[in-house]
N, C-alpha and C positions, 0 to 999 in steps of 0.2 A: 255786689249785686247778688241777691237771694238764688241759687239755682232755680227756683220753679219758675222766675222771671224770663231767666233764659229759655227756659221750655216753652214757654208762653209763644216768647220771641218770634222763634223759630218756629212755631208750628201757624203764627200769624200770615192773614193774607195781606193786611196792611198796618203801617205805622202811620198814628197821626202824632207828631209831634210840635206842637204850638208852645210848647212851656219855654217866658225866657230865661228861666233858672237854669243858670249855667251849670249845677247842680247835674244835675237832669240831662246832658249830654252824652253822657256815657250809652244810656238807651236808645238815644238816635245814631253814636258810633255802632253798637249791637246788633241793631237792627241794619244795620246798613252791610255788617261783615256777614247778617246770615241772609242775604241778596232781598230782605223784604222791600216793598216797594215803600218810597216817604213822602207823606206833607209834611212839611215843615215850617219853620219861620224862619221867616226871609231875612230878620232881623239879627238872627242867633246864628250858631255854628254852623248849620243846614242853609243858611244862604252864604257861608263864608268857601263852604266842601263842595256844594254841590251847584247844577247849572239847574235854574227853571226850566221845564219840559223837556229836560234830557236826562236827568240822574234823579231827579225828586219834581213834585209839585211843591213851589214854594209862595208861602202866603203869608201877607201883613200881618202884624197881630192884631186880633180880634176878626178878620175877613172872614165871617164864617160861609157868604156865599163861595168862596177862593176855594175853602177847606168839602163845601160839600160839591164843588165841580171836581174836585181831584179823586173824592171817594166815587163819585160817579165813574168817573175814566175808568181809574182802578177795576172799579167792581165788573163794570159793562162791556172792556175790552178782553182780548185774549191775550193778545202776545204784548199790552204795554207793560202789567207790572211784574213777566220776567225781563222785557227788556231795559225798564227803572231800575228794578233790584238789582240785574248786574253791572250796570252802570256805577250804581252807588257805591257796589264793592267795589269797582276800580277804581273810582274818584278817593274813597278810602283808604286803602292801598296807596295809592300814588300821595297822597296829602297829610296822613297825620303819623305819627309815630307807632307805632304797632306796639310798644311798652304806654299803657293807659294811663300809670303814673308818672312815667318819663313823660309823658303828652301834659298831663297835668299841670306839671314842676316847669316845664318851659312854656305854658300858656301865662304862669300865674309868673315868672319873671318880665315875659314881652308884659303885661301889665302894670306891674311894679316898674318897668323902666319909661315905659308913657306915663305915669303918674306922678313920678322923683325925677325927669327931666324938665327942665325949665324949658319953655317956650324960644 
């Protein structure tokens, strides 16, 4: 990830992340270590880490009403997206590996083993 991304990151008041490009995880991991507040998709890794209305706003893909009542929360309250953002760092912490490529390498095995296991 480009450093100025991470600068981005962190200097963000919210993370919207809908992409189901599993690709594209790492930025919602990032965002989540630098206590930004998240929508996510409910479908992807953000509904697998995190609790709807307690650690992220999590929405269907494509929900764009789901995605603009969460920016609304976000925007309009005070103390919800410090108390999402450190939510999501501990959900974080508690749930995925803190080596990104060690997180990688045993996502992409449990894969490979539901895929090469027979039914």
């Amino acid at each position: 990830m480009p450093e100025e991304i991470l600068s981005y990151i962190t200097s963000a008041n919210l993370c919207i992340h809908v992409s189901e490009d599993a690709g594209d995880d790492e930025y919602l991991l990032k965002s989540a270590m630098a206590k930004v507040p998240l929508i996510a998709n409910k479908q992807g890794l953000g509904g697998k880490l995190f609790v709807d209305g307690e650690s992220a706003c999590l929405c269907e893909p494509g929900d764009v009403k789901c995605i603009a009542d969460g920016i609304n929360k976000f925007l309009n309250e005070n103390q919800t997206p410090m108390h999402f953002g450190i939510n999501a760092f501990e959900a974080t912490l508690d749930r995925v590996e803190q080596n990104y490529d060690a997180y990688l390498e045993a996502y992409a095995l449990s894969i490979e083993r539901c895929v090469l296991t027979p039914s």
